[in-house]
mmJSON file of the N, C-alpha and C atoms, coordinates in Angstrom:
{"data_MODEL":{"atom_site":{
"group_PDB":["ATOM","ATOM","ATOM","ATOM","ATOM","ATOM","ATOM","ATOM","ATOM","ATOM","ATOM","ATOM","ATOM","ATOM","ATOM","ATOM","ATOM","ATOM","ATOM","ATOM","ATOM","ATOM","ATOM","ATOM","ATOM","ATOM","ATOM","ATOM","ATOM","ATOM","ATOM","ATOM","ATOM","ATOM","ATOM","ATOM","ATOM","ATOM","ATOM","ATOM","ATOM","ATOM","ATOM","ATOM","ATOM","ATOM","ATOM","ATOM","ATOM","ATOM","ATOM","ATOM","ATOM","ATOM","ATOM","ATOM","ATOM","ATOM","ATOM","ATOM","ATOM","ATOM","ATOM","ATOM","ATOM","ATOM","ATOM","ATOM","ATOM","ATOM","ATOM","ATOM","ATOM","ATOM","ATOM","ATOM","ATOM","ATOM","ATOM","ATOM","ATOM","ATOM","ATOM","ATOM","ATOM","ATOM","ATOM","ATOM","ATOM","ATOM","ATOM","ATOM","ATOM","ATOM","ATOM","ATOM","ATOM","ATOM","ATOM","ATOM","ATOM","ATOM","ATOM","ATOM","ATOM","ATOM","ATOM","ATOM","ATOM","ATOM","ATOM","ATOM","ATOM","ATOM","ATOM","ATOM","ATOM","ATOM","ATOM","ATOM","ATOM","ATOM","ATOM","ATOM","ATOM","ATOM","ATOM","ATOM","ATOM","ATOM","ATOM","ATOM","ATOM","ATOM","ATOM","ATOM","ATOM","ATOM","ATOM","ATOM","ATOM","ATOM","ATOM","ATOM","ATOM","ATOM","ATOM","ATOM","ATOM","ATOM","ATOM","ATOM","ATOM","ATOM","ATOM","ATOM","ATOM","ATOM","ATOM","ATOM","ATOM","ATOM","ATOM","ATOM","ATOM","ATOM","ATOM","ATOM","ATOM","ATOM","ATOM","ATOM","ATOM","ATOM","ATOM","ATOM","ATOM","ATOM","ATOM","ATOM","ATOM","ATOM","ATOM","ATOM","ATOM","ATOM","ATOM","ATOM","ATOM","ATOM","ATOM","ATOM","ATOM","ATOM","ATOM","ATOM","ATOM","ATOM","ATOM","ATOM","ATOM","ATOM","ATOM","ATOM","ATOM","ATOM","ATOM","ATOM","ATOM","ATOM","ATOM","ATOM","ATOM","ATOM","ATOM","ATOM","ATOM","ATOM","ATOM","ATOM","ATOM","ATOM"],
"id":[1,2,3,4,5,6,7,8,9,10,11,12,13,14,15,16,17,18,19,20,21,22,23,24,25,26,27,28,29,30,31,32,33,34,35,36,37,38,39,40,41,42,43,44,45,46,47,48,49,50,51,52,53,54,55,56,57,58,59,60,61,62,63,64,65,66,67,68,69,70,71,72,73,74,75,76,77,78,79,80,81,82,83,84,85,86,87,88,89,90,91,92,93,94,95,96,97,98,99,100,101,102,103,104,105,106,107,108,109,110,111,112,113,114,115,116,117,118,119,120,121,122,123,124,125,126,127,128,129,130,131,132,133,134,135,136,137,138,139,140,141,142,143,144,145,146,147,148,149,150,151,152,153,154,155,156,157,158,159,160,161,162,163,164,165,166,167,168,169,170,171,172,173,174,175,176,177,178,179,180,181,182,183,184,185,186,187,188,189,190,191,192,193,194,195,196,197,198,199,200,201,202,203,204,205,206,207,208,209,210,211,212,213,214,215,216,217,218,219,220,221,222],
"type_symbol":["N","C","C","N","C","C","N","C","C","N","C","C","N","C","C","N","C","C","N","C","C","N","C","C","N","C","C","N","C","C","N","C","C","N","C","C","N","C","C","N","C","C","N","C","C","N","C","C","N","C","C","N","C","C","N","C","C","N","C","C","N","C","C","N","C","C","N","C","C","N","C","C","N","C","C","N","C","C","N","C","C","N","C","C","N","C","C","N","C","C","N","C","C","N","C","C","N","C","C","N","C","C","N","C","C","N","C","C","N","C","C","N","C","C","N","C","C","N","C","C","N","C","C","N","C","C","N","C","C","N","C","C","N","C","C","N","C","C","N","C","C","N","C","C","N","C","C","N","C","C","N","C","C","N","C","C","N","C","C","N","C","C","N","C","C","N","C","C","N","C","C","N","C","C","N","C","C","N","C","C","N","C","C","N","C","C","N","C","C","N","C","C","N","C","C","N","C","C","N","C","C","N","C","C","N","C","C","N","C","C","N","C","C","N","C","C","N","C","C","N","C","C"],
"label_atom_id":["N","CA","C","N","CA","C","N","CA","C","N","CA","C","N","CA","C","N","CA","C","N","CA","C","N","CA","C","N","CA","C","N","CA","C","N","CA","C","N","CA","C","N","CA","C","N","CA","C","N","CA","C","N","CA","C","N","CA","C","N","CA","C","N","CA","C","N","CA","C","N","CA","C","N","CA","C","N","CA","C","N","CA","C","N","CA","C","N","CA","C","N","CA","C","N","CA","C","N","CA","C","N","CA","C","N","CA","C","N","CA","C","N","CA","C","N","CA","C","N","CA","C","N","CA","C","N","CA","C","N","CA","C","N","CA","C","N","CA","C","N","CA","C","N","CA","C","N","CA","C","N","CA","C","N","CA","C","N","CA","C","N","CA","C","N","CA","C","N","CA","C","N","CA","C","N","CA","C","N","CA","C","N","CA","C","N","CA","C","N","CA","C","N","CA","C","N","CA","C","N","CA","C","N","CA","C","N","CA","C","N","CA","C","N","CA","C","N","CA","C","N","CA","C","N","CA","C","N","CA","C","N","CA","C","N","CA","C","N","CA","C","N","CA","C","N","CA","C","N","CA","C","N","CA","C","N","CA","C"],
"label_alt_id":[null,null,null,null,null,null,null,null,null,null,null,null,null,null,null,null,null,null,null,null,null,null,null,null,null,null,null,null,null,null,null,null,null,null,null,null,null,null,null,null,null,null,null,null,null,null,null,null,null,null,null,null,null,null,null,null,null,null,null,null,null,null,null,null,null,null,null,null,null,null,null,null,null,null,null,null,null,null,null,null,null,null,null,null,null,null,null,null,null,null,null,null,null,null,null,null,null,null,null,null,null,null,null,null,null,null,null,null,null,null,null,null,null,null,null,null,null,null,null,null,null,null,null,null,null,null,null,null,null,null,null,null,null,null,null,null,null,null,null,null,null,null,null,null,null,null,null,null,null,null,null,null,null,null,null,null,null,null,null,null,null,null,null,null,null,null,null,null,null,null,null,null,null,null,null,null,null,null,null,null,null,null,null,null,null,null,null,null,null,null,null,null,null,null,null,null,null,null,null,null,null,null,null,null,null,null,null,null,null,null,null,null,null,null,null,null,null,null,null,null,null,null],
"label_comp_id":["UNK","UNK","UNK","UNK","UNK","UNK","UNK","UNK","UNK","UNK","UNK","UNK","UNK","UNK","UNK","UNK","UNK","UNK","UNK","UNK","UNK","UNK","UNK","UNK","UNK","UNK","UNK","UNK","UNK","UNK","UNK","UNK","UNK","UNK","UNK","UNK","UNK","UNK","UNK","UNK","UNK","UNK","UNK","UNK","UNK","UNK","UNK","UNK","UNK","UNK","UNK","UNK","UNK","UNK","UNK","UNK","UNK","UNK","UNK","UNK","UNK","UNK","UNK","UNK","UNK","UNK","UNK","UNK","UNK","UNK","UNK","UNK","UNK","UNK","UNK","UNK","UNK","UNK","UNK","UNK","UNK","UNK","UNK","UNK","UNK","UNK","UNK","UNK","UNK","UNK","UNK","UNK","UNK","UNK","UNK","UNK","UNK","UNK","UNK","UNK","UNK","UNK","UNK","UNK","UNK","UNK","UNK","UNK","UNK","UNK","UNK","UNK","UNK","UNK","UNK","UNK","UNK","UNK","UNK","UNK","UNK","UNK","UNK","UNK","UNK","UNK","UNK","UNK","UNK","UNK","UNK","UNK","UNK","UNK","UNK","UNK","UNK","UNK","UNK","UNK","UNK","UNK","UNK","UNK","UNK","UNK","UNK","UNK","UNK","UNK","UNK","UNK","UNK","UNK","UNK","UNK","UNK","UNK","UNK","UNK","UNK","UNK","UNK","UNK","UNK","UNK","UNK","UNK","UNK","UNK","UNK","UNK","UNK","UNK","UNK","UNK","UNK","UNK","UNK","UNK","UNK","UNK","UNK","UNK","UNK","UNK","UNK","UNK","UNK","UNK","UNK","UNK","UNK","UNK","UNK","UNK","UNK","UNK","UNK","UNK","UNK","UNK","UNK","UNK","UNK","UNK","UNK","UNK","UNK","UNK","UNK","UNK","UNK","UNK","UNK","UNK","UNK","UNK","UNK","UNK","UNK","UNK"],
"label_asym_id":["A","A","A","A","A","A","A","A","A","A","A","A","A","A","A","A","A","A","A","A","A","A","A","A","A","A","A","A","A","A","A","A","A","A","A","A","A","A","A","A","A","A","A","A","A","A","A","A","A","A","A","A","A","A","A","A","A","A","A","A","A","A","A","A","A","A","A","A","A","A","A","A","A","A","A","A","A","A","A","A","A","A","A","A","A","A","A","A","A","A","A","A","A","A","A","A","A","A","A","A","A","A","A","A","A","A","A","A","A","A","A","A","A","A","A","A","A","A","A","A","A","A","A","A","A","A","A","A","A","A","A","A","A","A","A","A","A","A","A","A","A","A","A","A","A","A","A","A","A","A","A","A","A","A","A","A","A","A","A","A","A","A","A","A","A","A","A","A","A","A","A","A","A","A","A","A","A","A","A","A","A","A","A","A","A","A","A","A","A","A","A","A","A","A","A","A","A","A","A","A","A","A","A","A","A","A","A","A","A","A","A","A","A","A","A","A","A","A","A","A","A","A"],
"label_entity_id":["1","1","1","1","1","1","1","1","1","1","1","1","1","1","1","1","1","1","1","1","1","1","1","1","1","1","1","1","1","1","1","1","1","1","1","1","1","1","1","1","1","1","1","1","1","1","1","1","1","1","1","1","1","1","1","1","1","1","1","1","1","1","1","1","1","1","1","1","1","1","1","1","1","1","1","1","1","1","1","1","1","1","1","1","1","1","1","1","1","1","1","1","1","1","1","1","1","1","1","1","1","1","1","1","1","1","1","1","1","1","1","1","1","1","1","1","1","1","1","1","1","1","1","1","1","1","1","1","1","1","1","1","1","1","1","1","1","1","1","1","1","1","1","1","1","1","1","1","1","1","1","1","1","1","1","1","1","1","1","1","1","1","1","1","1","1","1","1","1","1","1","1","1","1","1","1","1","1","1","1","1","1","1","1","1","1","1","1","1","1","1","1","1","1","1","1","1","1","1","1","1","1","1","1","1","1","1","1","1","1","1","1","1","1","1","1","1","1","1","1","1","1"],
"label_seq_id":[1,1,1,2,2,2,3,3,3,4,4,4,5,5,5,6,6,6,7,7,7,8,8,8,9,9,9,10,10,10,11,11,11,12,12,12,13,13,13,14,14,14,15,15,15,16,16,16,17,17,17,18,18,18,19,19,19,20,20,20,21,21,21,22,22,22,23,23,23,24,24,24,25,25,25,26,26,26,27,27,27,28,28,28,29,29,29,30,30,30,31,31,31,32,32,32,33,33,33,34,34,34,35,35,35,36,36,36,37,37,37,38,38,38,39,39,39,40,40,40,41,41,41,42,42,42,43,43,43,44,44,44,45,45,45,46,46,46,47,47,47,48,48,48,49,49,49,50,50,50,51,51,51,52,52,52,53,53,53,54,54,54,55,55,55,56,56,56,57,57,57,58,58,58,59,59,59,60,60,60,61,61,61,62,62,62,63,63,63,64,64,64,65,65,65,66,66,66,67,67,67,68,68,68,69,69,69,70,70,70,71,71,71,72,72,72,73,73,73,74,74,74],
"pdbx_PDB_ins_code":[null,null,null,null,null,null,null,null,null,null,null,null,null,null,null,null,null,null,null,null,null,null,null,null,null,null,null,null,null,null,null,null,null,null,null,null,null,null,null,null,null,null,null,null,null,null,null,null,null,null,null,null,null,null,null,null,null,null,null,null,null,null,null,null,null,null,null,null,null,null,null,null,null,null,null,null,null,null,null,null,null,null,null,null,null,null,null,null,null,null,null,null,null,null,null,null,null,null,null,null,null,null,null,null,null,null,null,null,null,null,null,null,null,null,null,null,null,null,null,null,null,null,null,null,null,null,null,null,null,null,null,null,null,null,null,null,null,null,null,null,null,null,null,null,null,null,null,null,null,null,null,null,null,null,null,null,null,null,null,null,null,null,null,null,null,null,null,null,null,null,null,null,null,null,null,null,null,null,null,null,null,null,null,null,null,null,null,null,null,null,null,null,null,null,null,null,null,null,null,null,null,null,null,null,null,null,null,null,null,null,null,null,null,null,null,null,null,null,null,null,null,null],
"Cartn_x":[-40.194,-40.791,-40.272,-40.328,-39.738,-38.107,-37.679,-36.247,-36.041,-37.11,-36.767,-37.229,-38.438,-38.86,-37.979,-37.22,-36.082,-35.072,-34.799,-33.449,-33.921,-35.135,-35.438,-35.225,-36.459,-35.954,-34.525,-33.654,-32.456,-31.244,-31.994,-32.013,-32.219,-32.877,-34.206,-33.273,-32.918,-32.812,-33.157,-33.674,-32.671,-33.422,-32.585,-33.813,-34.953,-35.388,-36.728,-36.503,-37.78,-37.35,-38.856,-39.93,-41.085,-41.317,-41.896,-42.851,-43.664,-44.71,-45.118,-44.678,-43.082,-43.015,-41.947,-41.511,-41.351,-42.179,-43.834,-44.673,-44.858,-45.066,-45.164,-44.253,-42.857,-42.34,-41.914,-42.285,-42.836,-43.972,-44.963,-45.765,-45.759,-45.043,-44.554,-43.372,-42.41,-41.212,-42.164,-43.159,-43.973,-44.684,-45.431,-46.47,-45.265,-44.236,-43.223,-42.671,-42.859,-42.512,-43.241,-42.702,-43.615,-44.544,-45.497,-46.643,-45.952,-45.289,-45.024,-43.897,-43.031,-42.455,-42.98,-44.206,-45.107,-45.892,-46.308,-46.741,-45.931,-44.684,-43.565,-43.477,-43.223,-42.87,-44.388,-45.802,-46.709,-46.387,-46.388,-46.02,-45.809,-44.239,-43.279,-43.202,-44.247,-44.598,-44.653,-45.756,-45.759,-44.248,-43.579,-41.848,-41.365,-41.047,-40.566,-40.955,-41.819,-43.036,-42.483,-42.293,-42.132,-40.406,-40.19,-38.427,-38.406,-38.908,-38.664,-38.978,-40.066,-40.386,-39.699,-39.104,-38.228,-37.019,-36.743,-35.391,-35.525,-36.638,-36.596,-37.1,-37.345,-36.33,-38.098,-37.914,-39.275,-39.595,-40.292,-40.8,-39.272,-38.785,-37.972,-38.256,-39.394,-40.254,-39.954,-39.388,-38.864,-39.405,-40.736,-41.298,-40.552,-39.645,-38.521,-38.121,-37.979,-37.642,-35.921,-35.383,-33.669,-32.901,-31.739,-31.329,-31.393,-31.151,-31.408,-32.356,-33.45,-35.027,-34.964,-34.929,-34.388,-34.144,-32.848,-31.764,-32.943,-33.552,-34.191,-35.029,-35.758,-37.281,-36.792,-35.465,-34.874,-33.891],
"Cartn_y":[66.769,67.521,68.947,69.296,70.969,71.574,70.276,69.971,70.174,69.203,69.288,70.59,71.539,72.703,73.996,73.582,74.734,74.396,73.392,72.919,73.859,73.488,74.123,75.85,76.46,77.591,78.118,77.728,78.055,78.317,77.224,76.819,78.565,79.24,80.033,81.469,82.249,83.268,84.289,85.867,86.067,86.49,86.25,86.738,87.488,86.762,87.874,88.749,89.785,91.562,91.298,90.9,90.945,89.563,89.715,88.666,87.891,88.452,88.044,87.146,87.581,86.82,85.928,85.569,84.857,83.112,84.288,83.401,82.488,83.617,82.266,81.403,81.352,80.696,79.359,79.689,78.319,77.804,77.899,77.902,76.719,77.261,76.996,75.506,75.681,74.648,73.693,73.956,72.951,71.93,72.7,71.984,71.099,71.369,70.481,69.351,69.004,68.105,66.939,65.735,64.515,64.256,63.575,62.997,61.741,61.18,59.632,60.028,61.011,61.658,61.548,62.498,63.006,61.487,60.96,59.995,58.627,58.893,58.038,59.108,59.936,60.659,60.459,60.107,59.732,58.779,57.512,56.196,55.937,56.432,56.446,56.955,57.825,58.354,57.687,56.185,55.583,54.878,54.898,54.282,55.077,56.23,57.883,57.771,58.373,58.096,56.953,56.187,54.914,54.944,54.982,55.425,56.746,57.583,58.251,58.057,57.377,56.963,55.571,54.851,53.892,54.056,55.619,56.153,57.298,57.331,58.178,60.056,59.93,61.228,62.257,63.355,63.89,65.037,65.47,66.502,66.444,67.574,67.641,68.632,68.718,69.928,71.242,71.578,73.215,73.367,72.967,73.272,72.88,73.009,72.052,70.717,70.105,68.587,68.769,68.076,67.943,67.273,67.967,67.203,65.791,65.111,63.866,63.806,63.838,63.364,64.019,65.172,65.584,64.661,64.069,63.059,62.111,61.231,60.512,60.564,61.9,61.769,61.765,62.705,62.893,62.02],
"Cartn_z":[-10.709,-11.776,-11.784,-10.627,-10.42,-11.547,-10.66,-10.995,-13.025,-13.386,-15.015,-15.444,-14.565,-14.977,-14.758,-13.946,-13.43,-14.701,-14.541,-15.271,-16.753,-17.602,-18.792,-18.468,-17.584,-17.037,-17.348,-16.732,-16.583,-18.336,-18.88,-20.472,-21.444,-20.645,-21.73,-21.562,-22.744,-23.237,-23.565,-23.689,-22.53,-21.412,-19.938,-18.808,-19.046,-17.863,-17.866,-17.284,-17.696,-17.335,-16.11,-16.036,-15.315,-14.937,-13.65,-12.585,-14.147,-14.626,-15.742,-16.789,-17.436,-18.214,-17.497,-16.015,-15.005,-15.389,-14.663,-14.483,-16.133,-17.192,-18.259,-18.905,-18.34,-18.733,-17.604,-16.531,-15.682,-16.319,-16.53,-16.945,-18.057,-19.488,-20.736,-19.979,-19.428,-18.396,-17.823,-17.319,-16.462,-17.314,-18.494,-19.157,-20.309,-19.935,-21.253,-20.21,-18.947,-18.097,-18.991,-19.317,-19.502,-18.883,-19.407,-18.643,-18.119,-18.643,-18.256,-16.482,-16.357,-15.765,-14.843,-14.654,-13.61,-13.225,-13.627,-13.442,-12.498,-12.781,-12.354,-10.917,-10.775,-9.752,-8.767,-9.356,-8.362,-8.189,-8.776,-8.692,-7.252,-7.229,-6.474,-5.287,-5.018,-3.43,-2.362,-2.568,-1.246,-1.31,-1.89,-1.464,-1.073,-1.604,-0.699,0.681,0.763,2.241,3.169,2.649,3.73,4.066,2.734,3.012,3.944,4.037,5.325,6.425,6.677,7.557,8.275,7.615,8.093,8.412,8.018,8.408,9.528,10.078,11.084,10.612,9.558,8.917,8.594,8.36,8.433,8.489,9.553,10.447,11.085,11.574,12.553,14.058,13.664,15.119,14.815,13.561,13.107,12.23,11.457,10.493,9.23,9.311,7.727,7.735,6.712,6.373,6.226,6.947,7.322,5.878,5.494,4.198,4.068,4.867,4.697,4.029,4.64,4.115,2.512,2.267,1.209,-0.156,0.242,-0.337,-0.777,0.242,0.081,-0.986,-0.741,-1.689,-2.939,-3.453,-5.066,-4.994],
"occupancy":[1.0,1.0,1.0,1.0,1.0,1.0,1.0,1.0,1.0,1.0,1.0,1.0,1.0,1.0,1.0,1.0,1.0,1.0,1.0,1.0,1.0,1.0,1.0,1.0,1.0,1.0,1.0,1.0,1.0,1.0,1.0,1.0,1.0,1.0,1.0,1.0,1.0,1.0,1.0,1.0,1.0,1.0,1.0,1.0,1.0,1.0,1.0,1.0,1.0,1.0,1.0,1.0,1.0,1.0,1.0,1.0,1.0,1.0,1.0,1.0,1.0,1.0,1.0,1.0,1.0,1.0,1.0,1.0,1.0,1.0,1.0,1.0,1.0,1.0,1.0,1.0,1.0,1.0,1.0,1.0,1.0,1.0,1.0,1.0,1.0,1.0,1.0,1.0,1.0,1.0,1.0,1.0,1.0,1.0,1.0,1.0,1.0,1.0,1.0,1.0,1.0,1.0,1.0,1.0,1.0,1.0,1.0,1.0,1.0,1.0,1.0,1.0,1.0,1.0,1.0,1.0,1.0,1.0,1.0,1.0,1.0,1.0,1.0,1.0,1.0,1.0,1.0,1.0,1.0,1.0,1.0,1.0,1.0,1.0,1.0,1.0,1.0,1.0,1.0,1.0,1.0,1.0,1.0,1.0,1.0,1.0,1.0,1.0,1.0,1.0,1.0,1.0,1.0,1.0,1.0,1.0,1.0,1.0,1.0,1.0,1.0,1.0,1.0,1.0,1.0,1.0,1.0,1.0,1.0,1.0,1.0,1.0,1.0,1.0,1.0,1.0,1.0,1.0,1.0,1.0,1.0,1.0,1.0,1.0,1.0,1.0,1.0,1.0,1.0,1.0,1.0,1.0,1.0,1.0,1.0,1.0,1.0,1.0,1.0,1.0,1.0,1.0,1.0,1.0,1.0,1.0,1.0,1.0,1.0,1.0,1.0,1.0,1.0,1.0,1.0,1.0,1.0,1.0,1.0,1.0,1.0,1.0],
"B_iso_or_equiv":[0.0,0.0,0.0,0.0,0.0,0.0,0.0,0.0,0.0,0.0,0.0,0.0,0.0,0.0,0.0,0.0,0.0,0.0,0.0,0.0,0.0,0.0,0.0,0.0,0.0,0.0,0.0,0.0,0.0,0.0,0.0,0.0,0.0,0.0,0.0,0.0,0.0,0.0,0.0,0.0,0.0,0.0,0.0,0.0,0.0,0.0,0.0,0.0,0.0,0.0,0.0,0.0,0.0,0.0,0.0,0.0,0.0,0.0,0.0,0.0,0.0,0.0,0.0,0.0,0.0,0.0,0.0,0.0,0.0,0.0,0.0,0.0,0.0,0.0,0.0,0.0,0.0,0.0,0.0,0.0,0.0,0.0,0.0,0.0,0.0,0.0,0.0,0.0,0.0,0.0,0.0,0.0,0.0,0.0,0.0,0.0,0.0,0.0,0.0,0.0,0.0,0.0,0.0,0.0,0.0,0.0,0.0,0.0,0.0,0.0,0.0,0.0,0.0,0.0,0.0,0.0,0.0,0.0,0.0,0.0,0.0,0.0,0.0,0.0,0.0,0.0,0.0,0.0,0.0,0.0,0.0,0.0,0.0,0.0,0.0,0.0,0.0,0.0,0.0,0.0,0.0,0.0,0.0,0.0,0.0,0.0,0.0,0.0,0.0,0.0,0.0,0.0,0.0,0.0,0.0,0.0,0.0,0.0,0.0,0.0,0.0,0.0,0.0,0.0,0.0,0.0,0.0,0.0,0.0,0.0,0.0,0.0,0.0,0.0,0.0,0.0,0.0,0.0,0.0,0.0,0.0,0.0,0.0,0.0,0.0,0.0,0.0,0.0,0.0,0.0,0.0,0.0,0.0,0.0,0.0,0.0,0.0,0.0,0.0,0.0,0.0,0.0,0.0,0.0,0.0,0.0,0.0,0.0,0.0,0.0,0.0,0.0,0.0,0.0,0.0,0.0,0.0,0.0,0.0,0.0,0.0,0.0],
"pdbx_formal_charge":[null,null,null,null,null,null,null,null,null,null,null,null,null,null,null,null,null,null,null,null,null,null,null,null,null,null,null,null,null,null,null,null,null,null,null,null,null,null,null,null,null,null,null,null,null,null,null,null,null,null,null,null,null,null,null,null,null,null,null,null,null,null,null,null,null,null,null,null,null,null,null,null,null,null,null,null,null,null,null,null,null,null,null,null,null,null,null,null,null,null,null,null,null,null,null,null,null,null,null,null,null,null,null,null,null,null,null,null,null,null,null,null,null,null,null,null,null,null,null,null,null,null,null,null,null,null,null,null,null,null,null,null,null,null,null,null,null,null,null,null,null,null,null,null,null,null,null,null,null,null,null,null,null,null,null,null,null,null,null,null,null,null,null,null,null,null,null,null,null,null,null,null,null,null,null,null,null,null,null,null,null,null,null,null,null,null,null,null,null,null,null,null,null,null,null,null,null,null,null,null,null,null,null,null,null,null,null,null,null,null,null,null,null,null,null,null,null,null,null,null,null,null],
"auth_seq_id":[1,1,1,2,2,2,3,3,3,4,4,4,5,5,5,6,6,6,7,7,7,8,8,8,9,9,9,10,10,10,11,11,11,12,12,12,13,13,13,14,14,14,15,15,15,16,16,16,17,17,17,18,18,18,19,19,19,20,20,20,21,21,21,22,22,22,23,23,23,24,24,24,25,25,25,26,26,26,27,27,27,28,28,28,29,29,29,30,30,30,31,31,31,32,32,32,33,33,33,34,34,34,35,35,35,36,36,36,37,37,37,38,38,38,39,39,39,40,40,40,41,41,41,42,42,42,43,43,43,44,44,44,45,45,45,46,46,46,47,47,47,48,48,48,49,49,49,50,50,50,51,51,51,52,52,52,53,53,53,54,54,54,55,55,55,56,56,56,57,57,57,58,58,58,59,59,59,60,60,60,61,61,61,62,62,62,63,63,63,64,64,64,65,65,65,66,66,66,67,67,67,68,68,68,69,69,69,70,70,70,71,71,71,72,72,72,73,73,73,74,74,74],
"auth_comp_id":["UNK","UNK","UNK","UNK","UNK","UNK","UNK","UNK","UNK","UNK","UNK","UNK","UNK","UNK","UNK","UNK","UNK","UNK","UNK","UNK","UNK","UNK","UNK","UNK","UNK","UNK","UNK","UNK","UNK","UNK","UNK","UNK","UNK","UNK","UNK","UNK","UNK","UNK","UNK","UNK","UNK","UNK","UNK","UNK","UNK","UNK","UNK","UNK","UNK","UNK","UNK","UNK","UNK","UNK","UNK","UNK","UNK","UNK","UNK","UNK","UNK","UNK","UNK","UNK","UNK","UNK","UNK","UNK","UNK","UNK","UNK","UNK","UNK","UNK","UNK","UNK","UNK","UNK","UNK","UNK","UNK","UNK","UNK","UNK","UNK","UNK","UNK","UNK","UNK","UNK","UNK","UNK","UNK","UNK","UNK","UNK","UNK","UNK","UNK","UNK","UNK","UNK","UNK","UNK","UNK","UNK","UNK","UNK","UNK","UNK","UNK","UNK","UNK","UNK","UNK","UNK","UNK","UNK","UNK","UNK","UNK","UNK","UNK","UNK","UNK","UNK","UNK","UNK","UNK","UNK","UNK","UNK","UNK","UNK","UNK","UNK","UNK","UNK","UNK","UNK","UNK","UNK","UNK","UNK","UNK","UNK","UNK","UNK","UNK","UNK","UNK","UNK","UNK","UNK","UNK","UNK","UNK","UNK","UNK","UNK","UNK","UNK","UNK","UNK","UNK","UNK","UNK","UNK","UNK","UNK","UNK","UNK","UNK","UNK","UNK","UNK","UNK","UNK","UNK","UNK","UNK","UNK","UNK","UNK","UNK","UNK","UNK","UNK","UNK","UNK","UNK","UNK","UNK","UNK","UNK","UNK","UNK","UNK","UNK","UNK","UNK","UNK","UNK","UNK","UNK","UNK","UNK","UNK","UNK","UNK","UNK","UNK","UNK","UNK","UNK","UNK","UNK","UNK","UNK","UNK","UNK","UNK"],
"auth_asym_id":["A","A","A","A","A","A","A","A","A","A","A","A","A","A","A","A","A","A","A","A","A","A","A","A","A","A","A","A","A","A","A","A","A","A","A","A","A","A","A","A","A","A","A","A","A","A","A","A","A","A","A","A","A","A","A","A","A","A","A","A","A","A","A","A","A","A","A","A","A","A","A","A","A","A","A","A","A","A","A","A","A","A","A","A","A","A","A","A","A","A","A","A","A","A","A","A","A","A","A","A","A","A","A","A","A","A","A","A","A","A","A","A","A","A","A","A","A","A","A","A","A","A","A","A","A","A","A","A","A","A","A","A","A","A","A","A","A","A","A","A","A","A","A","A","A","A","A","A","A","A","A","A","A","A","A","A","A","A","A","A","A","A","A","A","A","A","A","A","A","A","A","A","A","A","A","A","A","A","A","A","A","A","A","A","A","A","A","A","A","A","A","A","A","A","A","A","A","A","A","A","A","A","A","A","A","A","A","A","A","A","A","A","A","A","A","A","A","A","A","A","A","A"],
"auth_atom_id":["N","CA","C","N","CA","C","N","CA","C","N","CA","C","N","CA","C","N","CA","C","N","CA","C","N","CA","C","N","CA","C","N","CA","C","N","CA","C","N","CA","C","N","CA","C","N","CA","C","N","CA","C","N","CA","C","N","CA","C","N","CA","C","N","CA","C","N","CA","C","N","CA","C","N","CA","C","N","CA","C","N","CA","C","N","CA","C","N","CA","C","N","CA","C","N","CA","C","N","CA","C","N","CA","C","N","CA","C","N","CA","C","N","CA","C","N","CA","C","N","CA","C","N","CA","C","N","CA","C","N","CA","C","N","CA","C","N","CA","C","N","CA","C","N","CA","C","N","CA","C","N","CA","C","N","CA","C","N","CA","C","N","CA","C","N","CA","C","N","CA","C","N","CA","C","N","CA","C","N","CA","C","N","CA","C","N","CA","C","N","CA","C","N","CA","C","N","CA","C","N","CA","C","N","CA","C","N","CA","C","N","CA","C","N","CA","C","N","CA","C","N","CA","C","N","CA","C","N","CA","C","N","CA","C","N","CA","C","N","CA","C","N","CA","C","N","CA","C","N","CA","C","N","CA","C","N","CA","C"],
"pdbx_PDB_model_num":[1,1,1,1,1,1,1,1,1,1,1,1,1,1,1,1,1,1,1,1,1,1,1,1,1,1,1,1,1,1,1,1,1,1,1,1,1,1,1,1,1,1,1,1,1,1,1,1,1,1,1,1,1,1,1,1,1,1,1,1,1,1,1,1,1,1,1,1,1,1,1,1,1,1,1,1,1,1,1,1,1,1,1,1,1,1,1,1,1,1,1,1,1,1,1,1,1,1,1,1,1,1,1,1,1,1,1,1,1,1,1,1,1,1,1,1,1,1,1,1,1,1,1,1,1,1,1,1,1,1,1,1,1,1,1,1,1,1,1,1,1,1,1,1,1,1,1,1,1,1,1,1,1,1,1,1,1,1,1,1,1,1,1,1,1,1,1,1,1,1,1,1,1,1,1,1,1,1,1,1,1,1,1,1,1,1,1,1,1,1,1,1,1,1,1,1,1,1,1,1,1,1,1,1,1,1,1,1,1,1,1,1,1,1,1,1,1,1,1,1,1,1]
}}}
């Protein structure tokens, strides 16, 4: 979901000058994500989840998730 909200973001003309009009145009990017989208991206969690977990892949004891795992979830 992030991904299609950045991607629009990135779309939008011309920069922003403030944190503010930052924030409302995430905001505006987020709420234009599909519902059917978001919905597919819950769906799909317990297969993510398990796909990492059957690959070892995760936690790595450093507080961050290793590209791999990454790969996996997108």
């Amino acid at each position: 979901m992030w991904s299609m909200a950045a991607q629009r973001l990135t779309q939008i003309t011309p920069p922003v000058a403030t944190p503010d009009q930052l924030w409302q145009r995430v905001k505006v990017a987020s709420s234009a994500v599909p519902q059917e989208h978001i919905q597919s991206l819950f769906e799909s969690m317990p297969r993510r989840v398990a796909a990492l977990i059957s690959n070892n892949c995760g936690y790595s004891g450093r507080n961050h998730i290793s590209q791999k795992s990454i790969n996996l979830i997108i």
